[in-house]
C-alpha positions as CSV (number, residue, x, y, z in Angstrom):
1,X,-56.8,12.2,116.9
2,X,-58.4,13.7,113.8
3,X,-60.3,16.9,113.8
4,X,-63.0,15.2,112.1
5,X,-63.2,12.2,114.9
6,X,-63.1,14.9,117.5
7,X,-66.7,16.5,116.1
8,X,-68.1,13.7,115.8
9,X,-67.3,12.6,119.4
10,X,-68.4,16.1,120.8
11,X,-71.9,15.8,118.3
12,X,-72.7,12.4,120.1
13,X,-72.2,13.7,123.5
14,X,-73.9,16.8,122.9
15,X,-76.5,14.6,121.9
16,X,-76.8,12.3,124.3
17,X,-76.2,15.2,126.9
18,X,-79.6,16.8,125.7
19,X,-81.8,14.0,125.1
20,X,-81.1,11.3,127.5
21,X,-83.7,12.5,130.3
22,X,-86.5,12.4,127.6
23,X,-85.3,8.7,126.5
24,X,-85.4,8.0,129.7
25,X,-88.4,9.5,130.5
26,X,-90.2,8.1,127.2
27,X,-88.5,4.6,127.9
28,X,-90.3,4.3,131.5
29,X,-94.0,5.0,129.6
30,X,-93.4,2.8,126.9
31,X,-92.4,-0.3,129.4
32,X,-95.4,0.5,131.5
33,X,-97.8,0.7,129.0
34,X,-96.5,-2.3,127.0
35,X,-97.6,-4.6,130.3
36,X,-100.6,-2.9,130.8
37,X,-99.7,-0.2,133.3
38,X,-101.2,3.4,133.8
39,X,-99.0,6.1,133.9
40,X,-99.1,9.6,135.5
41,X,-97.2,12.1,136.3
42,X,-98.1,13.5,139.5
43,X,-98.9,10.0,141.5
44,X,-97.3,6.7,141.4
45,X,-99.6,4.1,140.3
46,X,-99.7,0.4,141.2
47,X,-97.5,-1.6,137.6
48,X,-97.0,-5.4,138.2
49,X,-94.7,-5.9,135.6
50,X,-93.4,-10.0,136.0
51,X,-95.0,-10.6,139.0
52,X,-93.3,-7.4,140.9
53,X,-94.1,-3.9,141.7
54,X,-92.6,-1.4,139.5
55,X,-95.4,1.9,140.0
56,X,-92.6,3.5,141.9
57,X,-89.9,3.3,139.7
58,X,-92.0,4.1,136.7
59,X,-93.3,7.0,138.5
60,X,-89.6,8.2,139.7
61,X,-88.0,7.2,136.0
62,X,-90.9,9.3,134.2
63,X,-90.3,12.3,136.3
64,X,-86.3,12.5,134.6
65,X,-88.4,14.7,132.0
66,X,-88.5,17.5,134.2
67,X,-84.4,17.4,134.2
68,X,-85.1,18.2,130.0
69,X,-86.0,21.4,131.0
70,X,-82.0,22.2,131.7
71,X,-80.9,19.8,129.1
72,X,-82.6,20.9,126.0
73,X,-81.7,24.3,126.0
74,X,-78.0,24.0,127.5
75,X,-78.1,21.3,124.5
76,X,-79.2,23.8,122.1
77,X,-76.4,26.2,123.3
78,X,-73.5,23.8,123.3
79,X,-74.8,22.6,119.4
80,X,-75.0,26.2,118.2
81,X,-71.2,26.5,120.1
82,X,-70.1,23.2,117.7
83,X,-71.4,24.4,114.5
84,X,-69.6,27.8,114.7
85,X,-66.2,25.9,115.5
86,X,-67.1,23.3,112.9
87,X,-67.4,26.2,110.5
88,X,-64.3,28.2,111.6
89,X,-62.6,25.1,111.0
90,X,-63.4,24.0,107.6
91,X,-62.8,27.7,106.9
92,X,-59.6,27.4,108.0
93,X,-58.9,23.8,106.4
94,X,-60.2,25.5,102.8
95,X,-57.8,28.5,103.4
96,X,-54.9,26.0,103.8
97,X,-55.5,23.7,101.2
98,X,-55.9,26.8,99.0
99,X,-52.7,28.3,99.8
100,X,-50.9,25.0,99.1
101,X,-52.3,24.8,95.7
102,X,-51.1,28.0,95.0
């Protein structure tokens, strides 16, 4: 596998890693308000969403924010970790292609 494949694999997870409780979180408000629905954060509240009752699952699914709290920062960490190794790579990669030229 190329070494440029393998960053971008490890960017998209990292990504995904970090942001999917506040898609998911964001996702859940959207839905409810789109049919009409209150939202909160501290109660579940009544959402008949096609003729069934989803104020609980909205409620629960909103409440994956809280989990961003970890996610963000590890996130943040593990990014900061790819972007030195993305550097001491291409570093490496000019040093050899320099070499060979010479």
């Amino acid at each position: 596998m190329r070494a440029r494949t393998v960053f971008i694999v490890l960017l998209v997870l990292i990504l995904v890693f970090a942001l999917w409780p506040t898609a998911l979180s964001m996702g859940a408000a959207w839905t409810a308000q789109l049919f009409g629905c209150e939202t909160d954060f501290n109660r579940a509240i009544p959402c008949t969403i096609n003729g069934e009752e989803w104020g609980q699952t909205v409620f629960e699914l909103q409440n994956w924010a809280y989990v961003s709290l970890f996610t963000i920062p590890v996130g943040e960490v593990l990014l900061a970790i790819w972007v030195v190794l993305l550097l001491i790579y291409l570093m490496v990669r000019f040093a050899r292609r320099r070499a060979q030229s010479n």
